[in-house]
VEXVO-827426 format. One record per atom (N, C-alpha, C): residue in one letter; residue number from 1; atom name; x, y, z. Coordinates in steps of 0.1 Angstrom, whole numbers, plus 2048, in hexadecimal, padded with zeros to 3 digits. Layout:
<rs>
aa:i:at:px:py:pz
A:NUM:CA:X:Y:Z
...
</rs>
This chain:
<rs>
aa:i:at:px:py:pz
X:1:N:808:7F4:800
X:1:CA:800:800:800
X:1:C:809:80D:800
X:2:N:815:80D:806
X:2:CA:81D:816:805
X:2:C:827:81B:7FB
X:3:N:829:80F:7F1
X:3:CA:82C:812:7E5
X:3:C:825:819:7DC
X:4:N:815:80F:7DE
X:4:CA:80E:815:7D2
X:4:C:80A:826:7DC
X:5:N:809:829:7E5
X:5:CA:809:83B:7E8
X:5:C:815:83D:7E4
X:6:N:81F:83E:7E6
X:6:CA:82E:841:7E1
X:6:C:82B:846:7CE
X:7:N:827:839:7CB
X:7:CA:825:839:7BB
X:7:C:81A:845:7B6
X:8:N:810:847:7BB
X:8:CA:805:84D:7B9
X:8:C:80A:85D:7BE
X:9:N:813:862:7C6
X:9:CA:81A:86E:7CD
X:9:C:825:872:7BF
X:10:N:82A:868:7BC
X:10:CA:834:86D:7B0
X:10:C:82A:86D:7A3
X:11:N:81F:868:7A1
X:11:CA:81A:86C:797
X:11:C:815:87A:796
X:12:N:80E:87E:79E
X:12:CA:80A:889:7A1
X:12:C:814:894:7A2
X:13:N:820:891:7A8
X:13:CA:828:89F:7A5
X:13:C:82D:8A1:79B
X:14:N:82E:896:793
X:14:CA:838:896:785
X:14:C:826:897:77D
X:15:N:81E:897:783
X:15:CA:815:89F:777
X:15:C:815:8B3:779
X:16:N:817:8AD:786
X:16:CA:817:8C0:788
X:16:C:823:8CC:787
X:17:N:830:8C0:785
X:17:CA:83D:8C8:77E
X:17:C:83A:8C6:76F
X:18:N:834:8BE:76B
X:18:CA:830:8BF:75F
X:18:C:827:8CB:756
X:19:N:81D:8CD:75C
X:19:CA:813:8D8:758
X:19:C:81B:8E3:75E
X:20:N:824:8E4:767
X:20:CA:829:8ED:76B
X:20:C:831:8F5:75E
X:21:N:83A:8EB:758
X:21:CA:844:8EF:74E
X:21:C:83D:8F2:742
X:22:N:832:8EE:740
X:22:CA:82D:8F0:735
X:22:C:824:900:738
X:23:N:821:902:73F
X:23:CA:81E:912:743
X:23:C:82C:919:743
X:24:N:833:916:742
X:24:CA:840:91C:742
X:24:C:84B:91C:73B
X:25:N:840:911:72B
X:25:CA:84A:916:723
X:25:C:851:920:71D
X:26:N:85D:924:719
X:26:CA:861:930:70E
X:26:C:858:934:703
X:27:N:855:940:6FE
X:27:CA:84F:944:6F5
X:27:C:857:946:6E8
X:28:N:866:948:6EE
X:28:CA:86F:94C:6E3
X:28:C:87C:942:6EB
X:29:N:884:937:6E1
X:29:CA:891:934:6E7
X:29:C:89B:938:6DC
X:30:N:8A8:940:6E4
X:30:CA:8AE:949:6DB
X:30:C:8BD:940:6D8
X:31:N:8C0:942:6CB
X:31:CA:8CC:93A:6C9
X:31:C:8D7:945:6C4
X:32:N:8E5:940:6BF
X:32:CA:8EE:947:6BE
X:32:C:8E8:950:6B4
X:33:N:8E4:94B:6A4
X:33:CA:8E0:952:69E
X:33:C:8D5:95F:6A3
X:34:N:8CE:95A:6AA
X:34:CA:8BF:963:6A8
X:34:C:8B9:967:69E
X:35:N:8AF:95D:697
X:35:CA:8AF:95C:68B
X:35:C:89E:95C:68E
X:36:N:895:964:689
X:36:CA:88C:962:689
X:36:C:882:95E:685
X:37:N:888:95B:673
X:37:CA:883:954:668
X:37:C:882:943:66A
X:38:N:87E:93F:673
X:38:CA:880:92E:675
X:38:C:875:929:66B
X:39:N:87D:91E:665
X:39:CA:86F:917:65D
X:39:C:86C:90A:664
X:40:N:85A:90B:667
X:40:CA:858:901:66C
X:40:C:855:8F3:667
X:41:N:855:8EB:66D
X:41:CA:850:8DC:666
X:41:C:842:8D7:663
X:42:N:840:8D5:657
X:42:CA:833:8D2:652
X:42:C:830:8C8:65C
X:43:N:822:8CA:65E
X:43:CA:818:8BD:664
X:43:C:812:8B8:659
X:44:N:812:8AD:65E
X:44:CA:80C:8A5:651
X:44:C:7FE:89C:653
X:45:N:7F7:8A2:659
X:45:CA:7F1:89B:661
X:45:C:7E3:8A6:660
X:46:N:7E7:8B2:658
X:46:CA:7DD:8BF:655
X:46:C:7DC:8BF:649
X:47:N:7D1:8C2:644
X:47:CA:7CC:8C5:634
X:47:C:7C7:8D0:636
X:48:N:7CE:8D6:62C
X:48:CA:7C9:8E6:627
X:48:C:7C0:8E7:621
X:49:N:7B4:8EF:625
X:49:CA:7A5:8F5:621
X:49:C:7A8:906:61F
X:50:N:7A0:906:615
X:50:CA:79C:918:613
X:50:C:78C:91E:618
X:51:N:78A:924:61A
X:51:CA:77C:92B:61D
X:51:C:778:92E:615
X:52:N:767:932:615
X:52:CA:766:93B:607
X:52:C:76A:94E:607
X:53:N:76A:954:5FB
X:53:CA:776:95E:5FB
X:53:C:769:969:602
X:54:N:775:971:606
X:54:CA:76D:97B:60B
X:54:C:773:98C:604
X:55:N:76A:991:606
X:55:CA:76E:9A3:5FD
X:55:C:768:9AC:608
X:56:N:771:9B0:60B
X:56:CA:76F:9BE:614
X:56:C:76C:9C8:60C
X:57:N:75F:9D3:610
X:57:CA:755:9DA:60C
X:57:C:761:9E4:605
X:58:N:75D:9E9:5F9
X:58:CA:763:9F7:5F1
X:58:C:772:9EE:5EE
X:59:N:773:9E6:5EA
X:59:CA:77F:9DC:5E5
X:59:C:781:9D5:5DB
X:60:N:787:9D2:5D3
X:60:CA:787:9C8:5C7
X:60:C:78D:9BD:5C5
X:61:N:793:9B6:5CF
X:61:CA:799:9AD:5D4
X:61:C:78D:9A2:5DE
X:62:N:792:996:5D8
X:62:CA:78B:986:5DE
X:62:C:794:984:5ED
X:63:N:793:983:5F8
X:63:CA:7A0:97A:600
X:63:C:799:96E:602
X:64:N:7A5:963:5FD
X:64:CA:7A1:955:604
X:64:C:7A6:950:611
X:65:N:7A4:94C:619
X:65:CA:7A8:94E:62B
X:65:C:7AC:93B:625
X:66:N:7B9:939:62A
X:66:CA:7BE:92C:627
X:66:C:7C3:926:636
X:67:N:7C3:91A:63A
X:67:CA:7C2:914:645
X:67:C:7C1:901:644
X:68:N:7CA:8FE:64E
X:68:CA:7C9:8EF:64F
X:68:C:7BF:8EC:657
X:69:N:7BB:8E4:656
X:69:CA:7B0:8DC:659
X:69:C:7AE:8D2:660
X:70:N:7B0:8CB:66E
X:70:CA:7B1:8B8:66E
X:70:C:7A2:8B4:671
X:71:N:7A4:8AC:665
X:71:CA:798:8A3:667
X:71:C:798:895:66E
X:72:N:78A:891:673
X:72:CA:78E:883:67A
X:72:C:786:879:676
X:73:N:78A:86F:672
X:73:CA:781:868:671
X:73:C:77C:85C:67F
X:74:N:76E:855:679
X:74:CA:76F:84E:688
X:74:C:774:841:68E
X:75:N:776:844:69A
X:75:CA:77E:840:69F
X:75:C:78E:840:69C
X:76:N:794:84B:69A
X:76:CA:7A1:84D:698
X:76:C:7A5:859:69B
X:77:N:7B3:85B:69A
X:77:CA:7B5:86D:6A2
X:77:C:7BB:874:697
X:78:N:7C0:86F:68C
X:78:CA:7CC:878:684
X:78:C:7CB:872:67A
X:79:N:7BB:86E:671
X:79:CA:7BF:868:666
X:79:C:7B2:86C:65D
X:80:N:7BA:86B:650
X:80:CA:7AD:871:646
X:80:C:7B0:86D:63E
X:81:N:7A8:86F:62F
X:81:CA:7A6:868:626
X:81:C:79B:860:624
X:82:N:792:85E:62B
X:82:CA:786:854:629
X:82:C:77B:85F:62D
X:83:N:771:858:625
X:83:CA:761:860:624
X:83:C:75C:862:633
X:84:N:75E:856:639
X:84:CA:757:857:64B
X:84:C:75F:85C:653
X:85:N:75C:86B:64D
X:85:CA:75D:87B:658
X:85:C:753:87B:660
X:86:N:759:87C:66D
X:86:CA:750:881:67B
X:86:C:750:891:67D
X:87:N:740:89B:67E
X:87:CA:742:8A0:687
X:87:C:750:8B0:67F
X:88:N:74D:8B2:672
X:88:CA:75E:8BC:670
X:88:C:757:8C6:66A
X:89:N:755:8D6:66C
X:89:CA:759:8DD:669
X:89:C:763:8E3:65D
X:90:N:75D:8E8:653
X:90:CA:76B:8EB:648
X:90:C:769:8F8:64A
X:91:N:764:901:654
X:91:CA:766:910:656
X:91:C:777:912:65D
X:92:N:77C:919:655
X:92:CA:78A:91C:65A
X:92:C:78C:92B:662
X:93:N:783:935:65D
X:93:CA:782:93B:661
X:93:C:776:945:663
X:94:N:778:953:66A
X:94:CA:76C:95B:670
X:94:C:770:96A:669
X:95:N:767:971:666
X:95:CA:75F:97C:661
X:95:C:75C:984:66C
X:96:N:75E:990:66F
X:96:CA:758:99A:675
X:96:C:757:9A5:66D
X:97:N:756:9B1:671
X:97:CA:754:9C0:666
X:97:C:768:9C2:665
X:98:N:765:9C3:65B
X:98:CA:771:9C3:655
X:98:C:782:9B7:659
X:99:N:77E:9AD:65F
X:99:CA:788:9A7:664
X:99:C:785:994:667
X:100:N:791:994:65F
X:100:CA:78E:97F:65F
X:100:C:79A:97C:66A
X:101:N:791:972:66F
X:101:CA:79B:96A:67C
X:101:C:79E:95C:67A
X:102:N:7A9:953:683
X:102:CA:7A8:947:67E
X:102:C:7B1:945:681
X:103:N:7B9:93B:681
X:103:CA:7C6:933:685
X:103:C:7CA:930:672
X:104:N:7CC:93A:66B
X:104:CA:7CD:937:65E
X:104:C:7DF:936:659
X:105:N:7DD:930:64E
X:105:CA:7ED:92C:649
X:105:C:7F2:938:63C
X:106:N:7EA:93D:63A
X:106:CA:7EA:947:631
X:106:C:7DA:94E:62C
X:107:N:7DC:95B:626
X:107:CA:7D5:960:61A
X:107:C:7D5:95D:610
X:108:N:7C6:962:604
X:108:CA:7CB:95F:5F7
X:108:C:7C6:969:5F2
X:109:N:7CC:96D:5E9
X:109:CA:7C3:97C:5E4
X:109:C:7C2:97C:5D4
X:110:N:7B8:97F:5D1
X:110:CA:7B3:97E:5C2
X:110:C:7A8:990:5BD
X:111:N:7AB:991:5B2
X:111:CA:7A9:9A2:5AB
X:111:C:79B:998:5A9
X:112:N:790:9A2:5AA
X:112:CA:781:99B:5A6
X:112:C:780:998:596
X:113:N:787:9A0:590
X:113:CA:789:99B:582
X:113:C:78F:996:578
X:114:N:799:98D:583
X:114:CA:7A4:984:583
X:114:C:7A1:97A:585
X:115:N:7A9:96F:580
X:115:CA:7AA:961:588
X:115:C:7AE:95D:58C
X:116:N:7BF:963:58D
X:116:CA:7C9:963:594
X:116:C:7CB:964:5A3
X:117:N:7CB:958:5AB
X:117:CA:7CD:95E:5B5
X:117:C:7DC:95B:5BD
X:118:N:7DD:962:5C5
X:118:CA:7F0:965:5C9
X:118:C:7EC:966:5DA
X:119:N:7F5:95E:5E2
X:119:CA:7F6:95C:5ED
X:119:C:7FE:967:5FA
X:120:N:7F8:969:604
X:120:CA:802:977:606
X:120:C:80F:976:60E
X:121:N:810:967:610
X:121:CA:81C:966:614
X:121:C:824:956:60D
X:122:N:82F:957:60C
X:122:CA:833:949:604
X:122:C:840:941:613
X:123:N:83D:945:620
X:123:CA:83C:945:62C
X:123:C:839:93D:637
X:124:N:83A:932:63D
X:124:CA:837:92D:646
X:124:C:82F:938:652
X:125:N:820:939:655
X:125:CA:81F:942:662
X:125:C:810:93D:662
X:126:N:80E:947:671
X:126:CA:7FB:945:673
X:126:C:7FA:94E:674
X:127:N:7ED:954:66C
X:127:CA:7EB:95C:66F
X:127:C:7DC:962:678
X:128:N:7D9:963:680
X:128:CA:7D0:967:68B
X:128:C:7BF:971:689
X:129:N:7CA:982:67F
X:129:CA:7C0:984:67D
X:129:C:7C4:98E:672
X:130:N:7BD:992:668
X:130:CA:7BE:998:660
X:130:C:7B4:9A5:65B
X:131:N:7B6:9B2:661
X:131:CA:7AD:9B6:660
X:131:C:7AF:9C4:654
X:132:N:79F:9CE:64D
X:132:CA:7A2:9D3:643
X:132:C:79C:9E5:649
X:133:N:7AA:9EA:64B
X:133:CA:7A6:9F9:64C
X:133:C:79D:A01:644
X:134:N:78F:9FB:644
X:134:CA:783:A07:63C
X:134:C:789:A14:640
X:135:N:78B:A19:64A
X:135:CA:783:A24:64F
X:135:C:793:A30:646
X:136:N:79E:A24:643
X:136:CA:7AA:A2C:63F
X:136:C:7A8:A32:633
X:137:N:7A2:A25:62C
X:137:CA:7A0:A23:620
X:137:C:797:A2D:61A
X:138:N:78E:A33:622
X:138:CA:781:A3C:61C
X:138:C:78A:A46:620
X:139:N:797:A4D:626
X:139:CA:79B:A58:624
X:139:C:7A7:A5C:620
X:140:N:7AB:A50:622
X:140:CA:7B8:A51:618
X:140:C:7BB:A4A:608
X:141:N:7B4:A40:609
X:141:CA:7B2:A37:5FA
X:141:C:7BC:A2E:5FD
X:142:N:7C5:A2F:60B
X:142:CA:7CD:A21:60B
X:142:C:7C6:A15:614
X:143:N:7C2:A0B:609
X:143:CA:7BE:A00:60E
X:143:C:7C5:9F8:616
X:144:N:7C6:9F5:624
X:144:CA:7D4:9EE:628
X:144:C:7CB:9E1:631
X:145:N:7D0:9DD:631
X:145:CA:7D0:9CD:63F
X:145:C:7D8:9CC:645
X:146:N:7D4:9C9:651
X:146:CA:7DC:9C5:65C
X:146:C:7DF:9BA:661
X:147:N:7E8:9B4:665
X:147:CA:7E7:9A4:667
X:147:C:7EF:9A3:674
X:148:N:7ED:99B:681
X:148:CA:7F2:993:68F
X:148:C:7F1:986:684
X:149:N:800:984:689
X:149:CA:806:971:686
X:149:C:812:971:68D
X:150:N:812:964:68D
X:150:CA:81E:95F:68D
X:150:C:826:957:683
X:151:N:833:960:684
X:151:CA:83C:95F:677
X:151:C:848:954:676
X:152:N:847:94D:682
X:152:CA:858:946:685
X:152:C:853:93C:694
X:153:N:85C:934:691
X:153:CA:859:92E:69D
X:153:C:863:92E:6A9
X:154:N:861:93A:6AF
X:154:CA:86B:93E:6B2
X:154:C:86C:938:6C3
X:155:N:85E:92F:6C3
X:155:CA:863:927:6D4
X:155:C:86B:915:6D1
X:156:N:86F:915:6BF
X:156:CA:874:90B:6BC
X:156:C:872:8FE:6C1
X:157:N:861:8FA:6BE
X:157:CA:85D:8EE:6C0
X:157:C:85C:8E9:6AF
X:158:N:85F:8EA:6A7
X:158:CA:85D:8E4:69B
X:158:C:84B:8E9:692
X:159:N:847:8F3:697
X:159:CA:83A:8F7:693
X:159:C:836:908:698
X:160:N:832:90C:68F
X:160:CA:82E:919:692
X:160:C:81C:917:698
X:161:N:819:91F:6A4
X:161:CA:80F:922:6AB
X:161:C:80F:92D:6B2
X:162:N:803:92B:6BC
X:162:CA:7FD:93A:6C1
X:162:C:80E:93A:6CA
X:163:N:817:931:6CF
X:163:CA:81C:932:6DA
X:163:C:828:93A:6D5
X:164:N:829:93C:6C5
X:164:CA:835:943:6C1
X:164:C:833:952:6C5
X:165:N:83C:958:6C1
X:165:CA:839:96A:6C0
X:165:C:82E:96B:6B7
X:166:N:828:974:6BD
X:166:CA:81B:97C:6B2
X:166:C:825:989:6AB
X:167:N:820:98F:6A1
X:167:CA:829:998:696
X:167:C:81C:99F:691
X:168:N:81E:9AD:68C
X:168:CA:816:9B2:689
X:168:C:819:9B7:677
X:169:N:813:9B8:66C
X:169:CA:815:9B6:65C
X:169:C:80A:9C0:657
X:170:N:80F:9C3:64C
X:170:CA:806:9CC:648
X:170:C:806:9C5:638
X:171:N:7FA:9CD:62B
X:171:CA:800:9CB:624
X:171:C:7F4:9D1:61B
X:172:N:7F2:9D5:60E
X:172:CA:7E7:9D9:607
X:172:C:7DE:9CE:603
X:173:N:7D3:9D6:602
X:173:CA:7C4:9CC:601
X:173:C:7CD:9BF:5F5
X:174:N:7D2:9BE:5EB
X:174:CA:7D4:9BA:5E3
X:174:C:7DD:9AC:5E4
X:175:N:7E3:9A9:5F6
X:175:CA:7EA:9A7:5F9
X:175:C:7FA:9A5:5F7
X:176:N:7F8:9AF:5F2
X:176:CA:80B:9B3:5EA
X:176:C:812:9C0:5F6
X:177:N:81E:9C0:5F6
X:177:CA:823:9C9:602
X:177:C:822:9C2:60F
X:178:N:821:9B5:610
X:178:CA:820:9AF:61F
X:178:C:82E:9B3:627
X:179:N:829:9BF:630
X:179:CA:837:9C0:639
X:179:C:833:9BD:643
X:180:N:840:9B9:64A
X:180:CA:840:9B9:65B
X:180:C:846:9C5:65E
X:181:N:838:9C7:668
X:181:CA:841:9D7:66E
X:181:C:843:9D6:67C
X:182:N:841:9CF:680
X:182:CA:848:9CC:691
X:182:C:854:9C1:68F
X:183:N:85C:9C4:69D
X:183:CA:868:9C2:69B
X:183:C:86B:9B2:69B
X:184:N:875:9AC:699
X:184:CA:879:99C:699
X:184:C:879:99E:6AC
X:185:N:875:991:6B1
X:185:CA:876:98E:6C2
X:185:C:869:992:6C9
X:186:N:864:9A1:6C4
X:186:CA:861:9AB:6CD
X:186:C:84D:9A1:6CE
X:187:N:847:99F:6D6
X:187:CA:839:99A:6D2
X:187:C:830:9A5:6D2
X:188:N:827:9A4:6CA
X:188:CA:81E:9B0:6C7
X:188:C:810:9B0:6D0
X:189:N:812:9B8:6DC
X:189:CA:806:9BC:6ED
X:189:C:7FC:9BE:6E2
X:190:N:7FA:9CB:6DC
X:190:CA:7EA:9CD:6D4
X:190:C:7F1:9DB:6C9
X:191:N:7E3:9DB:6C4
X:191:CA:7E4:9E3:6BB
X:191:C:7D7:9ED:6B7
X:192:N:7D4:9FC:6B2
X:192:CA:7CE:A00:6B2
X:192:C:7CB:A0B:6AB
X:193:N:7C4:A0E:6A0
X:193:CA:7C0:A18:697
X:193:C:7BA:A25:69A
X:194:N:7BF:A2D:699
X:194:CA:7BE:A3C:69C
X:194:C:7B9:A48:690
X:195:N:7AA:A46:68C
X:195:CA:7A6:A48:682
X:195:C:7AB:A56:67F
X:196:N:7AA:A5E:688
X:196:CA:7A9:A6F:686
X:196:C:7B7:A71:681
X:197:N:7C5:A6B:681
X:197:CA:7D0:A6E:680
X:197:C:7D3:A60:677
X:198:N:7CC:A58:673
X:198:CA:7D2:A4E:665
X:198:C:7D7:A47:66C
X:199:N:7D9:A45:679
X:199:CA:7E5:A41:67F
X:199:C:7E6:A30:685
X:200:N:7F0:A27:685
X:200:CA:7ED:A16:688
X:200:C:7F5:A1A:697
X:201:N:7F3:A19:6A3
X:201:CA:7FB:A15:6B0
X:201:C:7FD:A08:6AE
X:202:N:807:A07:6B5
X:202:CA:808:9F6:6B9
X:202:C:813:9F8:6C4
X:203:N:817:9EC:6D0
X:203:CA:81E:9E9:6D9
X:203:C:822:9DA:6D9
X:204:N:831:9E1:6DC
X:204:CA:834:9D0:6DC
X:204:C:842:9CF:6E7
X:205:N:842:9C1:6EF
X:205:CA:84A:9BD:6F8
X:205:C:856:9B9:6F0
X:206:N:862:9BC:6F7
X:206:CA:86D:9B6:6F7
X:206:C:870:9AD:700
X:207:N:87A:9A1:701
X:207:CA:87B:99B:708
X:207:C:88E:99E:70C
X:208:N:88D:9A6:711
X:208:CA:89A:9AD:715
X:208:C:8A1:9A7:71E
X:209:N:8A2:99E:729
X:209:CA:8A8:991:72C
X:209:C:8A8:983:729
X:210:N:8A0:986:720
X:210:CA:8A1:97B:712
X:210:C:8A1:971:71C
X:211:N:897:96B:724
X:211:CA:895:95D:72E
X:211:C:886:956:724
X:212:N:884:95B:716
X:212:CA:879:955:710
X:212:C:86C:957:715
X:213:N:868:963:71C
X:213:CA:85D:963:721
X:213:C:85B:976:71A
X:214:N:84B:97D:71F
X:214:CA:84A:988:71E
X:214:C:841:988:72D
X:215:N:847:98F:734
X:215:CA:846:996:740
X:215:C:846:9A2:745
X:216:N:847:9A8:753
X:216:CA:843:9B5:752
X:216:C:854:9BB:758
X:217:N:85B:9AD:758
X:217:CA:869:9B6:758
X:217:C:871:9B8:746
X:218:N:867:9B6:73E
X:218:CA:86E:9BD:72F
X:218:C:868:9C9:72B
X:219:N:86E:9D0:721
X:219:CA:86B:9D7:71B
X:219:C:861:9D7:713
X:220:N:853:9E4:716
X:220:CA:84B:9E5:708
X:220:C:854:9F2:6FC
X:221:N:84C:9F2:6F4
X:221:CA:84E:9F6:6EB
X:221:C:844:9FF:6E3
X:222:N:840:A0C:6E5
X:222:CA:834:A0F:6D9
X:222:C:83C:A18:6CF
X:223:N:833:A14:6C3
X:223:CA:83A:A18:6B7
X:223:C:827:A1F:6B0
X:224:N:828:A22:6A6
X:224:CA:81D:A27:69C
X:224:C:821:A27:68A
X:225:N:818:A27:684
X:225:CA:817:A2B:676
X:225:C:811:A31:66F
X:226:N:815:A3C:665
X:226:CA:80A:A44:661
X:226:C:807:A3F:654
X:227:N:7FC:A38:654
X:227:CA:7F6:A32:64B
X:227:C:7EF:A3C:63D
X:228:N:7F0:A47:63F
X:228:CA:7EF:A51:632
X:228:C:7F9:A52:62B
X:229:N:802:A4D:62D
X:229:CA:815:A4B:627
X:229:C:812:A3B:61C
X:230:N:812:A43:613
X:230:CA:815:A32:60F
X:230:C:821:A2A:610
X:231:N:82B:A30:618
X:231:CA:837:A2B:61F
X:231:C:838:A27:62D
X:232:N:837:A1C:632
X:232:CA:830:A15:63E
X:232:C:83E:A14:647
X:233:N:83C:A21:64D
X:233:CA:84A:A25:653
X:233:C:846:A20:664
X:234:N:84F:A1B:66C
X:234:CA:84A:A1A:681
X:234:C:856:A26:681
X:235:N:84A:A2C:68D
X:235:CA:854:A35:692
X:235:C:850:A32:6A3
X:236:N:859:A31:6A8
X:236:CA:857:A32:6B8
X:236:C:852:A3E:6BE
X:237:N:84E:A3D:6C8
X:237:CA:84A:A48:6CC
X:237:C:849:A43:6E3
X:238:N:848:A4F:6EA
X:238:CA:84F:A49:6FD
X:238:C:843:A55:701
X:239:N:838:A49:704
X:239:CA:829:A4E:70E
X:239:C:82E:A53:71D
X:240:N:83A:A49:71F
X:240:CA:83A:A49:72E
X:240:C:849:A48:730
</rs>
């Protein structure tokens, strides 16, 4: 009886050093290089779906929201190919006023009177959320999008997810000009449009003792863009 309590005592802490470490893993682990472009390893075990295309109002452009997919069939966890689907969803992603969300693998962007369509990144990333500056566009005529993803897998598990850096990208409705405008390392806190002045805020953490975490002993960062520039310049700017 005192073995099996013995036995049942170590299960339980090595479950709770367990969940422990996993709440604590690195967000970022940094190597000599510091390289932030990591490519990650295909799963194979995901099939890629498209949505149907969507057109943001006063636009000439189709986007297709692209995303993996796993299907199951039944009784099994990671396998496809056969008709007897349980239970799956092919929505990959969500719609609001002006902005698609989703755990997506890319965009696709197509001219309405085109056939052509061209992908906005040739990139390993997820991208989160993708949203379309109306309010810029009716005063300046620059159509822009915004996009939260993640670009690298920079906590070096062999896959890009929510657990990597988030990055903040801009790019024209057309999706041509895809830049990153926040920095390699830094994770992107939020972001926020400032109609009266054209203006994009955004904030982002550094991790300045680089221990792979973002806490409140690093560095923020706010920067801005003046989106009436067709030159998609950050400038810093010190609130406090």
């Amino acid at each position: 009886m005192k073995n099996s309590l013995k036995y049942i005592a170590l299960v339980i802490i090595g479950t709770l050093v367990s969940c422990k470490d996993e709440v604590q893993k690195p967000k970022v682990i940094y190597d000599a290089s510091n390289k932030a472009n990591v490519v990650a390893k295909t799963d194979s075990t995901q099939i890629e779906v498209a949505d149907l295309p969507i057109q943001m109002e006063g636009t000439s452009y189709l986007i297709h929201p692209v995303g993996d997919l796993r299907v199951y069939e039944k009784g099994t966890k990671a396998r496809y190919g056969s008709s007897s689907v349980n239970d799956v969803s092919f929505t990959i992603s969500n719609l609001g006023e002006y902005e698609i969300t989703g755990y997506l693998q890319n965009l696709k962007f197509q001219k309405v009177d085109s056939d052509s369509i061209r992908p906005l990144t040739d990139k390993p990333a997820l991208i989160l959320t993708a949203t379309y500056l109306k309010t810029v566009a009716d005063k300046t005529q620059n159509q822009i999008m915004v996009y939260t993803l993640a670009d690298a897998d920079t906590n070096k598990d062999g896959k890009i997810d929510t657990s990597d850096i988030k990055t903040l990208y801009l790019s024209d409705i057309s999706g041509e000009h895809f830049t990153k405008v926040s920095e390699d390392f830094q994770e992107l806190v939020d972001w926020s449009l400032i109609e009266s002045k054209n203006r994009l805020y955004f904030r982002t953490i550094e991790d300045t003792n680089q221990n792979g975490q973002f806490d409140k002993n690093d560095v923020l960062h706010y920067n801005y863009i003046d989106l009436g520039s067709k030159k998609w310049e950050v400038k810093s700017y010190k609130p406090i």
